[in-house]
Backbone as a printed PyTorch tensor [residue, N CA C, xyz], in Angstrom:
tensor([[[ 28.0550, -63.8360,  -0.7130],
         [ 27.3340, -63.0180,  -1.6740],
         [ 28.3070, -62.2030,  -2.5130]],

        [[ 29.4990, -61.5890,  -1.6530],
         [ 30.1070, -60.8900,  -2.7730],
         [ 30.7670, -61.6250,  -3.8150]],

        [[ 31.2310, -62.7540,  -3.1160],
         [ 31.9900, -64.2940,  -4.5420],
         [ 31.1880, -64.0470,  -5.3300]],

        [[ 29.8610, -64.1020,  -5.5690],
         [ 28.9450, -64.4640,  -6.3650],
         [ 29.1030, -63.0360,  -7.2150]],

        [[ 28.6550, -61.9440,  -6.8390],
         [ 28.7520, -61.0950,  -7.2580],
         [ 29.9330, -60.4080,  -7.9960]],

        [[ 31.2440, -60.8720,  -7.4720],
         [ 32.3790, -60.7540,  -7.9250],
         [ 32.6930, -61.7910,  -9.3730]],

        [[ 32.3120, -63.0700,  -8.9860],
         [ 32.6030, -63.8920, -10.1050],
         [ 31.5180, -63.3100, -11.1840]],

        [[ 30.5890, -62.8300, -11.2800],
         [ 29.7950, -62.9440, -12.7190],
         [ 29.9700, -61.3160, -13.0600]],

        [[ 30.5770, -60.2770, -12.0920],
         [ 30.2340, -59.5120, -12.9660],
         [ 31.0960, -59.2610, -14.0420]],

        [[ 31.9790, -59.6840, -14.4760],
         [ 33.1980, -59.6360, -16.0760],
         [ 32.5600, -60.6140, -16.8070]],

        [[ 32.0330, -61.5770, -16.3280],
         [ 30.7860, -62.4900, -17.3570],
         [ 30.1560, -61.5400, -18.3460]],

        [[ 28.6880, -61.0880, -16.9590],
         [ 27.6540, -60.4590, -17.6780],
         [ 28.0600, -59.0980, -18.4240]],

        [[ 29.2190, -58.2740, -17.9020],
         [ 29.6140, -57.5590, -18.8300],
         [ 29.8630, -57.8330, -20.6510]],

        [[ 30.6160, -58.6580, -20.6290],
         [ 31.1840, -59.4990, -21.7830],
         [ 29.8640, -59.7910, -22.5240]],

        [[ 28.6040, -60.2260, -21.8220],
         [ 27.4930, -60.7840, -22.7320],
         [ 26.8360, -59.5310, -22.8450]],

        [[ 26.7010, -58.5010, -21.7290],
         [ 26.5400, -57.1830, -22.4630],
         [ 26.5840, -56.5590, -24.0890]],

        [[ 28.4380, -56.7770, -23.7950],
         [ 28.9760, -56.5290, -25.3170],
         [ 28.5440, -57.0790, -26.2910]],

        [[ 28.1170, -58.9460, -26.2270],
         [ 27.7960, -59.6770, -27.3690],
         [ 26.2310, -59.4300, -27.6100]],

        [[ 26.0280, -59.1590, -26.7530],
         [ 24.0490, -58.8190, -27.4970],
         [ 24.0490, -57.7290, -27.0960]],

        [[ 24.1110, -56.4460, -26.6310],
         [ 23.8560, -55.2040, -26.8020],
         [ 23.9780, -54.1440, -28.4590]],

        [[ 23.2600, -53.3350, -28.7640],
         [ 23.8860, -52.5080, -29.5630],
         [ 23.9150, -51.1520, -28.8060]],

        [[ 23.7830, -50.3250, -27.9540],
         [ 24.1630, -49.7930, -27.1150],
         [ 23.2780, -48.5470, -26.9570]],

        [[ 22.4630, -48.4250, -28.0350],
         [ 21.5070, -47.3190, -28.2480],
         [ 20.4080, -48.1000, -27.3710]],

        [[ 19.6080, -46.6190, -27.2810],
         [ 18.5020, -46.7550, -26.0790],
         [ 17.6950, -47.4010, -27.1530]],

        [[ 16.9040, -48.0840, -26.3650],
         [ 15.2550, -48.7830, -26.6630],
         [ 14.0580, -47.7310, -26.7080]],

        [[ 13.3970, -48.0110, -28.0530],
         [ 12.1280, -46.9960, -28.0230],
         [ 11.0530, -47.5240, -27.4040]],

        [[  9.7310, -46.9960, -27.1760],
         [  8.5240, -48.1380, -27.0490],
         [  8.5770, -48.7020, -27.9200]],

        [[  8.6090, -48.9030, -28.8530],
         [  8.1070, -50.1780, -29.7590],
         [  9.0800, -51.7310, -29.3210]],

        [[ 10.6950, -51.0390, -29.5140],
         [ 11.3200, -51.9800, -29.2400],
         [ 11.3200, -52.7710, -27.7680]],

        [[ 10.7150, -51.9190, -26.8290],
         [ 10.3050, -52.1400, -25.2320],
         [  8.9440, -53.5280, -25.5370]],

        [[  7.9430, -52.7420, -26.1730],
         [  7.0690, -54.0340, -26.3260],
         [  7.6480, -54.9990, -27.0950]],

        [[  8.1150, -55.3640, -28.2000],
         [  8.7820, -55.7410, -28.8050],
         [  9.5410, -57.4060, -28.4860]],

        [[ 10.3150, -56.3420, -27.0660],
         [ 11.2610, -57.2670, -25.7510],
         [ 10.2610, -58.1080, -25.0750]],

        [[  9.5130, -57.3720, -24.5360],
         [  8.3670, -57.6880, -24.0810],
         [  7.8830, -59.1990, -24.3050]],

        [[  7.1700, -59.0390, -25.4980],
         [  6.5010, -60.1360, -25.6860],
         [  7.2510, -61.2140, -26.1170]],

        [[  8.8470, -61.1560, -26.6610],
         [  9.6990, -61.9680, -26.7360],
         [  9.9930, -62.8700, -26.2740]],

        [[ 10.0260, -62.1430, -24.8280],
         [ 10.6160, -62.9900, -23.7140],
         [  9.4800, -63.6130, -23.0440]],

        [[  7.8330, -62.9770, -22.9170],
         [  6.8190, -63.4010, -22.4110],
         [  6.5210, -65.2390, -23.3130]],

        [[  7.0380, -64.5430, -24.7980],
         [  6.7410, -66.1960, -25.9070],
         [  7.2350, -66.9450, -25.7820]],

        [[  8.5160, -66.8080, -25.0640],
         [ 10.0580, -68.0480, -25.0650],
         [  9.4510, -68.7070, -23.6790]],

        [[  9.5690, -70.3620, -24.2250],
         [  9.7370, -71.1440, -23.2540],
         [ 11.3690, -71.1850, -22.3490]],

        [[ 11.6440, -72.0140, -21.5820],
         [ 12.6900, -72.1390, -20.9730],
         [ 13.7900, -73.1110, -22.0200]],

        [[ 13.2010, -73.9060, -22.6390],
         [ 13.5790, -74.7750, -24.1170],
         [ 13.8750, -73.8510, -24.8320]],

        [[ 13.2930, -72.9870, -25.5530],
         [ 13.3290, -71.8030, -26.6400],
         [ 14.6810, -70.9460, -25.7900]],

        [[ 14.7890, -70.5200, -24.6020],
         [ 15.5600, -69.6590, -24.2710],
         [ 17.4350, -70.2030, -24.2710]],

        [[ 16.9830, -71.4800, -23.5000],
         [ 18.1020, -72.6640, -23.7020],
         [ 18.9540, -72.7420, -25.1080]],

        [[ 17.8520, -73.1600, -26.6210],
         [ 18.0120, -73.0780, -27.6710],
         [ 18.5340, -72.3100, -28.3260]],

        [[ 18.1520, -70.8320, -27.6310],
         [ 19.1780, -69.6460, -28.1930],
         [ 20.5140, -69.3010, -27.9060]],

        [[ 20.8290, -69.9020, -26.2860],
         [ 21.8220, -69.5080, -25.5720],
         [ 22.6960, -70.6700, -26.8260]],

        [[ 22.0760, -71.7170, -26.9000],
         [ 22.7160, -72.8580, -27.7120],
         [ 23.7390, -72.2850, -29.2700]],

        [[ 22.3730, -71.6250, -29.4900],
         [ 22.9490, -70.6840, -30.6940],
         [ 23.9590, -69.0390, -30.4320]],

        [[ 24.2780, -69.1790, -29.5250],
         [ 25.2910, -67.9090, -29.3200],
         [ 26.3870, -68.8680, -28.8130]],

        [[ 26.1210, -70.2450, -28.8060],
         [ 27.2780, -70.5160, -28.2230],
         [ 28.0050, -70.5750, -29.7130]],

        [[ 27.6160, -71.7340, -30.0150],
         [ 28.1130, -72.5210, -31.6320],
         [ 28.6160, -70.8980, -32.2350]],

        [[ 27.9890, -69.9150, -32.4330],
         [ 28.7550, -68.9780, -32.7360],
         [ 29.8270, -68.3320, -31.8730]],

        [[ 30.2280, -68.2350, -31.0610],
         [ 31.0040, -68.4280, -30.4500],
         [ 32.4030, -68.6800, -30.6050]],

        [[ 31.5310, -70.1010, -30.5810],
         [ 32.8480, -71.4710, -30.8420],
         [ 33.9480, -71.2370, -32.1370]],

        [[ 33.2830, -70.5660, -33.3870],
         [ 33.8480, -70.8660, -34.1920],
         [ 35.0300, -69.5710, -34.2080]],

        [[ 35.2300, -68.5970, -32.9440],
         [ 36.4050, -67.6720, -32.8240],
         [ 37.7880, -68.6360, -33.0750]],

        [[ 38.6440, -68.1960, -33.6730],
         [ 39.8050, -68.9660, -33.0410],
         [ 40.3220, -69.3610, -32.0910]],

        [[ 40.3320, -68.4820, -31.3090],
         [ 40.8720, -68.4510, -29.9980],
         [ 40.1310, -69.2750, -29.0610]],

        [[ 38.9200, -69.5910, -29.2500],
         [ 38.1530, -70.4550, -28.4920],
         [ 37.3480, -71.9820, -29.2750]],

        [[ 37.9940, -72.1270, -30.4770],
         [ 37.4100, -73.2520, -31.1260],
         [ 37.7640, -74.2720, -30.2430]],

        [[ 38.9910, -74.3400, -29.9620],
         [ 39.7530, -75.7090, -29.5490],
         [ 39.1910, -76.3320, -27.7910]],

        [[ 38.0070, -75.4020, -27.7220],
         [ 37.3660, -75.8930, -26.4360],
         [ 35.6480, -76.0380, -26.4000]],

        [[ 35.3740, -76.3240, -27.8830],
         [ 34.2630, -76.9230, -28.4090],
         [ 34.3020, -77.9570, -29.1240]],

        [[ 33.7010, -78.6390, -29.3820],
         [ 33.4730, -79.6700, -30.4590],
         [ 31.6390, -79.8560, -30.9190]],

        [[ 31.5840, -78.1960, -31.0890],
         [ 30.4610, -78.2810, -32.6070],
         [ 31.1320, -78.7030, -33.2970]],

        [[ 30.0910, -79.4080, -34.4210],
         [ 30.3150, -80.2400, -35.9130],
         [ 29.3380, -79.0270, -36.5850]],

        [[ 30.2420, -79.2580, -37.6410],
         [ 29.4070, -78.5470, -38.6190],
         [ 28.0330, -78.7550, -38.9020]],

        [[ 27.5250, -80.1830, -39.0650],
         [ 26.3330, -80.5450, -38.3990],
         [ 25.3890, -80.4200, -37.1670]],

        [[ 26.1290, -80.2990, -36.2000],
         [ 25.3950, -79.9240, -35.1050],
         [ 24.7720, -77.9640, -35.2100]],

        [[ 25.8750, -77.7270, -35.7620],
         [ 25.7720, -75.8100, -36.1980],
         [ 24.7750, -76.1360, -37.0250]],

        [[ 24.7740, -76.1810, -37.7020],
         [ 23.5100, -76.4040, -38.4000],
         [ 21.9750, -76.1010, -38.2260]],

        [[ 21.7500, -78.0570, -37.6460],
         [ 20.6090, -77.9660, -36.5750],
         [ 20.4010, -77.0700, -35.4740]],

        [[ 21.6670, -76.6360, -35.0220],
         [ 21.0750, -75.2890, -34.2700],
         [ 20.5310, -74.0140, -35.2290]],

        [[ 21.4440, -73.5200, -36.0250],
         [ 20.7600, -72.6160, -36.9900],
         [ 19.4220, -72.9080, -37.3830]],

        [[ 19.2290, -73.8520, -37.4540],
         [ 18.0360, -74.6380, -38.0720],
         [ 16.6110, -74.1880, -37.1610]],

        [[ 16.9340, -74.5380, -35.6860],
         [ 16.2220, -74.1420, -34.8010],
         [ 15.7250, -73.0600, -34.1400]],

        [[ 16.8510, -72.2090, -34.4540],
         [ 17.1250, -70.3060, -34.2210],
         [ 16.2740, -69.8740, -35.1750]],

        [[ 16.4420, -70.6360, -36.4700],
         [ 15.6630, -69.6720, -37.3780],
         [ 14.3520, -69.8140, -37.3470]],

        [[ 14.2510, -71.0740, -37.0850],
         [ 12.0150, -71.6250, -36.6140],
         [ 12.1220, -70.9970, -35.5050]],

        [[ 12.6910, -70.5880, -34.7090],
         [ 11.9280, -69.9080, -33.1740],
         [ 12.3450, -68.2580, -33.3100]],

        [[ 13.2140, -67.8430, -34.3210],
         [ 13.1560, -66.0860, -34.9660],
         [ 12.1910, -66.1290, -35.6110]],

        [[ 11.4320, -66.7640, -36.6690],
         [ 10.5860, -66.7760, -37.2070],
         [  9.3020, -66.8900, -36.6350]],

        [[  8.7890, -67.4630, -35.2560],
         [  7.9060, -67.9740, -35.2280],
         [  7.6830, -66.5280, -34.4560]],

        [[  8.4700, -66.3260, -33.4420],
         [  8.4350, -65.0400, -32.6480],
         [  8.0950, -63.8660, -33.1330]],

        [[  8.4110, -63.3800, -34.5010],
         [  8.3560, -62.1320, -35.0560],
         [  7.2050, -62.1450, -36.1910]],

        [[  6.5310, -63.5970, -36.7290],
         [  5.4050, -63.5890, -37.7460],
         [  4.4070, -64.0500, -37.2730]],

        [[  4.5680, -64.7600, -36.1670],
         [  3.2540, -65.2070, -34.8970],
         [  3.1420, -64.5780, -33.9620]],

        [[  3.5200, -65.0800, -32.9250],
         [  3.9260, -64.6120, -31.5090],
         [  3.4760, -63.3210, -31.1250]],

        [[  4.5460, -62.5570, -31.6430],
         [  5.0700, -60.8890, -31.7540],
         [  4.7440, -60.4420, -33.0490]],

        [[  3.8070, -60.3120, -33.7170],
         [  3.5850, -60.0740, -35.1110],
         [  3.2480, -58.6740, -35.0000]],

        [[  2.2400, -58.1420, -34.0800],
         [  1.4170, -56.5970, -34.3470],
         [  2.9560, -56.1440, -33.5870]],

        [[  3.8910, -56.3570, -32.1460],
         [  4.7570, -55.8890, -31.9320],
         [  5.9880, -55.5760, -33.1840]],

        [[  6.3950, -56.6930, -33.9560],
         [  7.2870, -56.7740, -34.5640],
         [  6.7910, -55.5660, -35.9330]],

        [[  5.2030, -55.7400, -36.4190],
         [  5.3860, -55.0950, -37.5540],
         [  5.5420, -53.3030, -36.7730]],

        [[  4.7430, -52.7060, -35.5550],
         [  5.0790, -51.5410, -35.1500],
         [  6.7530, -50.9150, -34.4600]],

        [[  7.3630, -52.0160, -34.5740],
         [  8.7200, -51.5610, -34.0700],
         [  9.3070, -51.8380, -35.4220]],

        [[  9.2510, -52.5310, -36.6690],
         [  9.8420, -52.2620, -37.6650],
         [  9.5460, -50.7660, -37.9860]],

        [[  8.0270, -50.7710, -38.4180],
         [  7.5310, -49.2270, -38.5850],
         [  8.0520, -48.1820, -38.2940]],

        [[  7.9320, -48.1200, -36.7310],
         [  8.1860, -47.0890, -36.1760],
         [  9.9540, -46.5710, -35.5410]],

        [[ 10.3260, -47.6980, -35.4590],
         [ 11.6600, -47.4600, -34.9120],
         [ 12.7580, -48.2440, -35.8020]],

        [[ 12.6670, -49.1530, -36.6300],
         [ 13.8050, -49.3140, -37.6430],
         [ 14.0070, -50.5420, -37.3440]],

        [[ 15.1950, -51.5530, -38.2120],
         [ 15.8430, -52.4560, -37.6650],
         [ 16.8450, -52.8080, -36.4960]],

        [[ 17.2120, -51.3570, -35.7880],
         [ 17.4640, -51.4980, -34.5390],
         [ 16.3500, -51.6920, -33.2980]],

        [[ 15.4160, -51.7510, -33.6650],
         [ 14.3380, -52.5040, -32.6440],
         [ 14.7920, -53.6400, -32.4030]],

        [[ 14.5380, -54.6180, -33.3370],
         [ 14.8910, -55.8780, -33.3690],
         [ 16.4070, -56.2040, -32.7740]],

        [[ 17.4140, -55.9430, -33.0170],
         [ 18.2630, -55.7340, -32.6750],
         [ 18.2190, -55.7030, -30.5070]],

        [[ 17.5980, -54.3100, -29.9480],
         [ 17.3490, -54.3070, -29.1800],
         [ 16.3800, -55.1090, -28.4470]],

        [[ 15.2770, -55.5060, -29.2890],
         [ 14.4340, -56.8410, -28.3060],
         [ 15.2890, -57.9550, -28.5900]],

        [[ 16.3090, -58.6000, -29.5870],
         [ 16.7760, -59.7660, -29.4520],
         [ 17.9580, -59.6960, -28.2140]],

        [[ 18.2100, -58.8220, -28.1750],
         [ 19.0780, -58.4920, -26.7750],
         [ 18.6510, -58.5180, -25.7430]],

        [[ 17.6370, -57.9980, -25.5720],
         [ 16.9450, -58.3000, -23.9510],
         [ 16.5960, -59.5430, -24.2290]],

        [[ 16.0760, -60.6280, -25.3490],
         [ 15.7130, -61.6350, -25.0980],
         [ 17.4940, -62.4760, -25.0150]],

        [[ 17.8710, -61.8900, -25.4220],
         [ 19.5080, -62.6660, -25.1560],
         [ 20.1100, -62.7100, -23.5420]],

        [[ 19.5510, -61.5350, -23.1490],
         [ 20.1230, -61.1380, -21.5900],
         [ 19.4680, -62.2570, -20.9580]],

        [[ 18.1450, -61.9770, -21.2130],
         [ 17.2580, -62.8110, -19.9870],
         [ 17.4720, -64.6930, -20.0200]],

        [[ 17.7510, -64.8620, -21.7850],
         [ 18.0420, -66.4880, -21.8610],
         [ 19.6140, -66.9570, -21.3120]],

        [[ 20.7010, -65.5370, -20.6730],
         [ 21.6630, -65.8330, -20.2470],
         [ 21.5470, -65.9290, -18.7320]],

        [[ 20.4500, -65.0140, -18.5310],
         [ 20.5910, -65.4090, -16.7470],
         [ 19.6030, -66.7950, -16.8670]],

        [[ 18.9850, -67.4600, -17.3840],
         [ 18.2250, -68.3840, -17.2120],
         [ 19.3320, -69.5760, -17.1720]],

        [[ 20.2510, -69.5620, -18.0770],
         [ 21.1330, -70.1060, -18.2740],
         [ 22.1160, -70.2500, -16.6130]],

        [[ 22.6830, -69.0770, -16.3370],
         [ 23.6560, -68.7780, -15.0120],
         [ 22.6110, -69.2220, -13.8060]],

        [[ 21.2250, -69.5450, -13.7520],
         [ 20.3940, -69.6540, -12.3850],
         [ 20.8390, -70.8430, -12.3640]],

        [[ 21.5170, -71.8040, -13.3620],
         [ 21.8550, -73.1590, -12.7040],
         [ 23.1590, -73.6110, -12.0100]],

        [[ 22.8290, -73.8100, -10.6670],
         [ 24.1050, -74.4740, -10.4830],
         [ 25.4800, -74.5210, -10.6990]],

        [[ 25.6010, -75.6960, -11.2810],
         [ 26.6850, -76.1490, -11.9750],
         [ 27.1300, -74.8450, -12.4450]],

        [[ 26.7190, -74.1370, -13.4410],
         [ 27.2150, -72.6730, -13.7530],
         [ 27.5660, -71.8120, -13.1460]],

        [[ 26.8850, -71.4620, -12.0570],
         [ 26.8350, -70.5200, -11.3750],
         [ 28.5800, -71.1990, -10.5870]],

        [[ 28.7830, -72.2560,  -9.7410],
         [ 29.9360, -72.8910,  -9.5440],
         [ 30.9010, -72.4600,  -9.9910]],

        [[ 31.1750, -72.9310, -11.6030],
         [ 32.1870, -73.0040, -12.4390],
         [ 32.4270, -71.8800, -12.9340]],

        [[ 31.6400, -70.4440, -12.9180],
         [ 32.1060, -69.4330, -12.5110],
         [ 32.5190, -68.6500, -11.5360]],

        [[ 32.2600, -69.3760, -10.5050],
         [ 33.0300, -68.3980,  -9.1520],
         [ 34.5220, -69.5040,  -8.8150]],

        [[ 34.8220, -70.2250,  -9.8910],
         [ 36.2090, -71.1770,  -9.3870],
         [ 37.2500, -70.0330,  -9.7270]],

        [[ 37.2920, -69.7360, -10.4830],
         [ 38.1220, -68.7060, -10.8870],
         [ 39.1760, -68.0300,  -9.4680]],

        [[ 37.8290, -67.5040,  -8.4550],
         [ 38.2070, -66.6570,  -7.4190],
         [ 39.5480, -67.3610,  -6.5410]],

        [[ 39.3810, -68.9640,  -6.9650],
         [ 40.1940, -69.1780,  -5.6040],
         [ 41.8440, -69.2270,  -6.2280]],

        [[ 42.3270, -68.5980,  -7.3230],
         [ 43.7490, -67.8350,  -7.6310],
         [ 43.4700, -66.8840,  -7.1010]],

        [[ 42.4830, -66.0810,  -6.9870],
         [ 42.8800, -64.7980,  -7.3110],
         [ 43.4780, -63.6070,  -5.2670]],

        [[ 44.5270, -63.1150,  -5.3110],
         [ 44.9620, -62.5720,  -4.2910],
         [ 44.2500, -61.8950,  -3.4820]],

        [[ 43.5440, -62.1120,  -2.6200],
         [ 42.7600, -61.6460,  -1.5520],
         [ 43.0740, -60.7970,  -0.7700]],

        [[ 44.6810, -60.5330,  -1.0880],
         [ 44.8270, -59.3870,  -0.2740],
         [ 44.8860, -58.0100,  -0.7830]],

        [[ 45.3070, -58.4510,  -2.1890],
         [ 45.4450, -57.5440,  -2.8050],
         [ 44.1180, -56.6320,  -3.5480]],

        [[ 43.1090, -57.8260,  -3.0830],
         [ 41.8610, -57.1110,  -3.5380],
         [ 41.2590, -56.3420,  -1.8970]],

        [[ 41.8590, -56.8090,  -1.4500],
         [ 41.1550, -55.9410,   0.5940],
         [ 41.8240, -54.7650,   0.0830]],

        [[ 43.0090, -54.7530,  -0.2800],
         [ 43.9310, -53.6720,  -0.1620],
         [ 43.0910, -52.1420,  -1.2060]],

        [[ 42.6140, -52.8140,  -2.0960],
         [ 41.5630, -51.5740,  -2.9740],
         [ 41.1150, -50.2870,  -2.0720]],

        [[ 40.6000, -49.8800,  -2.2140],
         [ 39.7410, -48.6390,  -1.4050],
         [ 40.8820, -48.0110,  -0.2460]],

        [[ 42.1280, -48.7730,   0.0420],
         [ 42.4830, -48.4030,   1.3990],
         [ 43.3150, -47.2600,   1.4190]]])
């Protein structure tokens, strides 16, 4: 349990940073989250993680371990924007127009983040993932991590 716990938490920090804006959530933006995540299928949630990747990818430092096509970016954009759209003018419509209202464009901001959090652990509940993040541990000095607290 602690591997587990040890390997993801510099992960989920890191995705913290990439979808957080760091200010608290009002009610509006709470319902907002809410029904976001209640609208997203497991496809839809997949689809987004899809789209934080491709953005991602295109850092320097990490292009050279993707192979999006500019085409494939695309069709993902393509898809992000029918399932942002569908979420905030269908879906979430009375939510979306009272958290514009009432609390600003950082609502949105804050419900696409909780819907970002939750499509990343949906993402990490598999397997294979969950794996290929705790490989890491077996460099890392075991004694030198007992040695902490002592």
């Amino acid at each position: 349990m602690k591997k587990k716990v040890a390997a993801l938490i510099g992960f989920v920090l890191a995705i913290e940073l990439v979808i957080s804006s760091g200010a608290q959530a009002g009610v509006y933006a709470d319902d907002l989250a809410r029904c976001m995540v209640s609208s997203t299928s497991s496809k839809d949630k997949i689809a987004l993680v899809r789209w934080m990747f491709a953005g991602i990818a295109l850092h320097p430092d990490v292009a050279s371990l993707s192979n999006v096509t500019d085409a494939m970016r695309d069709e993902i954009n393509r898809n992000t924007a029918t399932l942002v759209e569908r979420l905030v003018t269908q879906s979430c419509r009375k939510q979306s127009n009272e958290a514009f209202r009432y609390e600003g464009k950082t609502a949105f901001e804050q419900g696409f983040g909780v819907l970002g959090k939750v499509a990343m652990n949906e993402l990490m509940s598999n397997e294979n993932v969950s794996v290929g993040f705790r490989a890491y541990a077996k460099y890392m000095d075991k004694l030198k991590l007992e040695a902490i607290g002592k």
